[in-house]
VEXVEX-22847 format. One record per residue (C-alpha): residue in one letter; x, y, z. Coordinates in steps of 0.02 Angstrom, whole numbers, plus 50000, padded with zeros to 5 digits. Each point is the difference from the previous one (the first is absolute). Layout:
BEGIN
AXYZ
...
END
This chain:
BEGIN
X493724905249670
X500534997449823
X501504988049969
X500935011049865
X499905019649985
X500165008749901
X498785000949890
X498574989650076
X499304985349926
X498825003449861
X499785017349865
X500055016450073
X498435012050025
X500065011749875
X499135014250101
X500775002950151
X499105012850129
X501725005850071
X501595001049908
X501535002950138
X501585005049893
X501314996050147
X500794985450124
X500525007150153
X499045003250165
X498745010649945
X499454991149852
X500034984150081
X498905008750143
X498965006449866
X499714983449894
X499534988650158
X498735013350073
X499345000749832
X500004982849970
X499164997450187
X498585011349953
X499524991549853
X500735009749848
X500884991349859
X501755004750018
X501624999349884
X501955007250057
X501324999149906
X501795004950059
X501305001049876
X501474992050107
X499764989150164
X498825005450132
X500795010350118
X501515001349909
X500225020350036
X499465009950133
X499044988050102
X501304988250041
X501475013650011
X498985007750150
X500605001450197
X498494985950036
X499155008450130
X498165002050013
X500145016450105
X498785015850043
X501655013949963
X500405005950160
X501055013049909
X498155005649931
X499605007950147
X501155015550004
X498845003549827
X498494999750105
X499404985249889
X498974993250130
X498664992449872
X501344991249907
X500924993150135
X498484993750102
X499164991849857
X501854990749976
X500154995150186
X498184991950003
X500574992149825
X501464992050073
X499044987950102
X498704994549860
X501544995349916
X500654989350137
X498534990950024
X499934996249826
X501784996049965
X500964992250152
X501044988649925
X500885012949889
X499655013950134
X500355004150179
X500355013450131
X501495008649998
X500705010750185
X500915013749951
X501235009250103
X500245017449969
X501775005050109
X499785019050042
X501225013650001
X500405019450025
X500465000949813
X498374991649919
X499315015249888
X498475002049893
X499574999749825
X500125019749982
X498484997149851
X498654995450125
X498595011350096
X500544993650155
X501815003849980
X499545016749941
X498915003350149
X501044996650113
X501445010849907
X499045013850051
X499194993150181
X501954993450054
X501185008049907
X501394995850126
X499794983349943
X500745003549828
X498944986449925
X500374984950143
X498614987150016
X499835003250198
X499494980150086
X498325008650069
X499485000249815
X500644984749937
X499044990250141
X498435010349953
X500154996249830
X500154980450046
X498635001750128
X498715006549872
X500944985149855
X499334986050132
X498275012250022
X499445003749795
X499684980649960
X499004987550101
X501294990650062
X499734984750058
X501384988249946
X501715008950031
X500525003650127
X500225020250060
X501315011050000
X500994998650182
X501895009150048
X501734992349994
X501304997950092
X501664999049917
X501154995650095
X498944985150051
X499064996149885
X500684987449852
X499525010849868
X501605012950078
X501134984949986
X500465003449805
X499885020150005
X501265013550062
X500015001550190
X499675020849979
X497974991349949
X499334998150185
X498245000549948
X498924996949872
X498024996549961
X499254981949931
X498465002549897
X499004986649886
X499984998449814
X500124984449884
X500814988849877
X499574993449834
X500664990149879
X499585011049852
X500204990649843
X499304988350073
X498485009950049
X499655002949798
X500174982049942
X498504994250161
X498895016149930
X500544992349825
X499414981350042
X498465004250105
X499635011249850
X500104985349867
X498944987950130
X498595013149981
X500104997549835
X501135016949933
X501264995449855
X501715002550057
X501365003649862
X501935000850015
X501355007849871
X498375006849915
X499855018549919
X498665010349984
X500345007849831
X498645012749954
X498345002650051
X498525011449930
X498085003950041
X498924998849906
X498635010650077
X499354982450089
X501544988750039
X501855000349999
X500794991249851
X501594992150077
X501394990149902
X501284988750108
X501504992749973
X500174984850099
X501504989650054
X499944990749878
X500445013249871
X498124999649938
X498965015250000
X497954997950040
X498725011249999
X498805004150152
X498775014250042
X499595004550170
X498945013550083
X501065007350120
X501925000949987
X500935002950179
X501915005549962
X501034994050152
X501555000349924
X501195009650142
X501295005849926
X499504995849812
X498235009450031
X500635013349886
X500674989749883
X498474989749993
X499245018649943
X501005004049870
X500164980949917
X498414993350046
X498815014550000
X500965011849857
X500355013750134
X501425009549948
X500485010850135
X499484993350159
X501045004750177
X498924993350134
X501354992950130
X501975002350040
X500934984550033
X500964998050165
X501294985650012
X500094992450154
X501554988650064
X500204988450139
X501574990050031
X500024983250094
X501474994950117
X500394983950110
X498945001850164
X500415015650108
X499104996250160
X499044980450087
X498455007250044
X498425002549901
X499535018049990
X500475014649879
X500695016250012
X499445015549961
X501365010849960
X499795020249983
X501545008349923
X500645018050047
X499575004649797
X498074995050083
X499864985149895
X499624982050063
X500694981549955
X499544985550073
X501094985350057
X498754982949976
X500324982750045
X500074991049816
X499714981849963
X500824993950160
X501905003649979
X500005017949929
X499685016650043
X498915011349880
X500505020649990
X498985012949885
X499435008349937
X500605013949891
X499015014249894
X500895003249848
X499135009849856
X500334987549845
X500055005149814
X498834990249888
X499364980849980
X501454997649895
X501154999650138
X500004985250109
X499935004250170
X501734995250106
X500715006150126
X501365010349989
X501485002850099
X499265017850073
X498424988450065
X501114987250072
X501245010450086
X498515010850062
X499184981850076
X501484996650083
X500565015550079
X498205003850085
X500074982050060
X501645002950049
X499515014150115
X499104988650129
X500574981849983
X501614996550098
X500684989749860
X500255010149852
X499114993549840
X501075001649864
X499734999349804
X501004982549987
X498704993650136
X498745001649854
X499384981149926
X498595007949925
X499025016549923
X498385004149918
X499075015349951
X498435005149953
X498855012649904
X498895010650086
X498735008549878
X499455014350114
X498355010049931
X500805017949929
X498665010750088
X501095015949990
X500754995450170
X501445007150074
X500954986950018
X500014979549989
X499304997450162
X498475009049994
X499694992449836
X500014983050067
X498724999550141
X498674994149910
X499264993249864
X498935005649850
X498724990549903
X499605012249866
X498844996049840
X500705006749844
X499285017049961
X500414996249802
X499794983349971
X498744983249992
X498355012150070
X500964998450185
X500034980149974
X502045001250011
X500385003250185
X501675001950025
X501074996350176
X501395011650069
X501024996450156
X499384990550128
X501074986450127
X499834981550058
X499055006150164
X498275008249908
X500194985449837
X498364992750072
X499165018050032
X500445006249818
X499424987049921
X498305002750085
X500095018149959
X500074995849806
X498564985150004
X499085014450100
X500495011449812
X499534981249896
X498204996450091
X499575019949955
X500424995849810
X499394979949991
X498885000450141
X500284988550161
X500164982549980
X500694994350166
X500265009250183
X501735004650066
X500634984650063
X502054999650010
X500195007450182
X499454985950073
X500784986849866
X501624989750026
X501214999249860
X500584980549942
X500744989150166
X499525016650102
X498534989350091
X500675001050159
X500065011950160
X501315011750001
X500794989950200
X499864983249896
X501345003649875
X501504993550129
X498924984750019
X499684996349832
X501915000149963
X500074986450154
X498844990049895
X500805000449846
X501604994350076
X499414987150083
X498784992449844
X501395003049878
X501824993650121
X501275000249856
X499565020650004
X501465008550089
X499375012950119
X500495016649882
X499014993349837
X498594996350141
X499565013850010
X500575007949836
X498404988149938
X498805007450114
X500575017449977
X499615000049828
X498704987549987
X499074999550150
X498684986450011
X500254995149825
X501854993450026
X499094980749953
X499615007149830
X501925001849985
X500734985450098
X498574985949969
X498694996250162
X501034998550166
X500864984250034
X500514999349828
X501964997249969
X501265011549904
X499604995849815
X501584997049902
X500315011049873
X501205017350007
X500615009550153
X500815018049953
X500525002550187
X499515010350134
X498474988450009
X499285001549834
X499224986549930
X499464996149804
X498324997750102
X499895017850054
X500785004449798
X498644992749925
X498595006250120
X500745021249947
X500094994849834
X498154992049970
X499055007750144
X500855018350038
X500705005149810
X501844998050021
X501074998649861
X501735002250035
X501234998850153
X499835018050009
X498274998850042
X500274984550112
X501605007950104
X499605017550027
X498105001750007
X499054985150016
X501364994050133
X501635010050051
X500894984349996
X501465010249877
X500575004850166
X500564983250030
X500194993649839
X501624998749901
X500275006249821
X500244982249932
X498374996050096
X499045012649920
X500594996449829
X499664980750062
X497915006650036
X500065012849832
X500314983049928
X498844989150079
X498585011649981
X500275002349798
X499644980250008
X498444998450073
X499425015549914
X500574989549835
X499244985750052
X498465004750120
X499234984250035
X499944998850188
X501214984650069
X499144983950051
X500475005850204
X499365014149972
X498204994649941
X499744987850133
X500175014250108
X498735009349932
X498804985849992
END
């Protein structure tokens, strides 16, 4: 694994087979597939990795239950089986997830979908009810699509027994627990990203793909890097992953001038001190037949989203608004006992959701999938560009465009990421708890919470970050809540970061915890090394 990134050691290539314009999940999933199968591979992503959509997401790999009443049984089964694959390959930043779904005379459909509509005119004395009968079928044939053999299946609850009732209204009696999982999702990106690099892909940060043209053999790419520089590449095949920029990357990149391939949805979730003790989420269907759910979050919080707003244009950042946050707390409202209230709020984020304009009714349908489409009008189908998609089929798009890549380049390497763990993932999905045991007891001046912070996010590779066990706490910086210079300088010369933005709120949620001096503190610490990169003298008799 290279010491400093980016760039890597030595002059860049300057062909590249596969040109990803784009940092988040998919091109990250993209860029270490194609990296794995041989190509030579360059993405660029002109802020941090994951710095929109893929780390403003509800981090769940899921198969969308809700995807059923559409009769997308393809799509949800392929996402069920998918959630497992993931597991195995990511169980440090990755587990199951029990959700508990509290039923109740007043839960009503989605009036949009075929099933709702069927039933409209099969039960019309229903008015649009979900009746239980169907909600357990639905669940039975969720636990039948995949090939389950990890989580656990779907079983009935007992309210007013049951600790899950404890923090709900006592009018929900019963309710249904079904499987799904957790991810870490910016996270997710930067272990694609550095499993990427290690097969040899160049990774660039803060850099902008400024225009590109064919030539009738190869793309002629010019780059503006980080360092305000601009270079000049050419590459055969140009994948634009951009999410929510993909249009913009048409129209500035490619010279399209009137180019309307996606809406943008803005999705909110609020986070509030912790609502229940036990581990499980809810699943919460509203009378307006939308859904939130109510997540444990980073030990002493609660989690609640998300929201589907339709948002203007990229130059809008996306907040939440007052609507969004009244709305999150009045459904949530509706079945815990305690009230949750906007002053409860410590923190918010939102999201972009570019959802592939197909002429669909409405923003749901739109979402369910997602497209990998060549461009009918430019680079001779060599520009493949990628609409929608979610954390749960990252890994399964990303084969679907190599699949487009081998047709154009030929094959150079077989399929190999569903059996693949990601960086510190080498472990078995029951050994997690144990390796967190370990850690504690081969690093004792740990307390118990950072623990297993460290494992969480870096698995097996936690040594990398805190020296070879036994070692003791290096002196240097602490910016509390258990972060170390150690950990600083390990984001900042293995995993990109470059600010205390990047450090806080994506590569850790430590802002949670951290104060506003103590940010400004890190914001400071980190413009020093990056001044002055030479590693410190602890710090290379680690790695040696």
């Amino acid at each position: 694994m290279p010491d400093q990134n980016p760039p890597c050691p030595g002059p860049a290539p300057e062909h590249y087979d596969l040109l990803v314009i784009g940092g988040g999940v998919n091109g990250a999933g993209i860029a270490r597939d194609a990296a794995g199968r041989g190509y030579a591979v360059c993405l660029c992503e002109q802020g941090d990795f994951a710095g929109g959509t893929s780390s403003a997401s509800t981090k769940l790999f899921h198969g969308g239950l809700r995807y059923l009443e559409y009769l997308e049984f393809r799509l949800v089964r392929e996402a069920l089986i998918e959630r497992e694959v993931l597991l195995r390959a990511m169980p440090h930043i990755s587990w199951p997830l029990r959700f508990v779904l509290p039923y109740h005379a007043a839960m009503r459909f989605d009036t949009a979908t075929p099933v709702s509509r069927l039933l409209s005119v099969l039960m019309p004395w229903q008015r649009g009810r979900r009746p239980a009968w169907l909600v357990r079928l639905g669940l039975a044939l969720y636990d039948r699509l995949g090939r389950r053999e990890i989580l656990p299946p779907t079983r009935n609850l007992d309210l007013t027994a049951d600790a899950a009732g404890r923090p709900l209204k006592p009018e929900f009696r019963r309710a249904f627990e079904y499987s799904d999982c957790w991810v870490d999702d910016a996270r997710l990106v930067i272990l694609n990203l550095r499993d990427a690099q290690a097969r040899g892909a160049r990774i660039d940060a803060r850099s902008t793909v400024l225009r590109a043209v064919y030539d009738q053999q190869r793309w002629q790419v010019d780059i503006r890097d980080a360092d305000g520089q601009t270079r000049r590449v050419t590459a055969a095949v140009i994948v634009n992953s951009a999410g929510p920029w993909v249009d913009q990357v048409l129209h500035n990149v490619f010279g399209q001038n009137d180019v309307h391939n996606i809406r943008l949805v803005r999705g909110s979730h609020i986070v509030v001190p912790r609502k229940f003790d036990h581990d499980r989420a809810y699943f919460f269907q509203n009378a307006d037949g939308r859904i939130i759910f109510a997540i444990p979050y980073e030990s002493d919080y609660t989690l609640i989203g998300t929201t589907d707003m339709d948002h203007p244009d990229l130059t809008t950042k996306p907040e939440i608004t007052a609507e969004e946050r009244d709305y999150l707390c009045r459904m949530a409202s509706i079945y815990f006992r305690e009230p949750v209230r906007p002053e409860d709020i410590v923190w918010t984020y939102s999201g972009l959701r570019p959802l592939f304009d197909d002429g669909a009714s409405d923003a749901t349908e739109a979402t369910r999938d997602y497209v990998v489409r060549p461009d009918p009008a430019l680079g001779n189908g060599r520009l493949l560009n990628i609409f929608g998609g979610k954390l749960t089929t990252y890994r399964r798009l990303a084969e679907a465009v190599l699949d487009q890549v081998e047709d154009i380049l030929g094959r150079r390497g077989p399929a190999w990421t569903a059996t693949a763990h990601l960086p510190g993932g080498d472990l078995p999905v029951d050994q997690v708890d144990g390796l967190i045991g370990r850690v504690a007891a081969d690093y004792p001046w740990l307390d118990e919470f950072t623990a297993r912070r460290l494992v969480r996010s870096y698995g097996t590779e936690v040594p990398l970050v805190l020296g070879p066990p036994g070692s003791a706490p290096a002196e240097g910086e602490t910016f509390g809540a258990g972060l170390t210079d150690a950990e600083v300088h390990h984001l900042i010369t293995r995993e990109w970061a470059r600010s205390a933005q990047d450090i806080a709120f994506r590569r850790t949620k430590l802002g949670l915890r951290l104060s506003e001096d103590q940010i400004a503190r890190l914001d400071a610490y980190v413009a020093q090394v990056l001044a002055d990169p030479e590693p410190r003298p602890a710090q290379t008799a680690r790695e040696h």
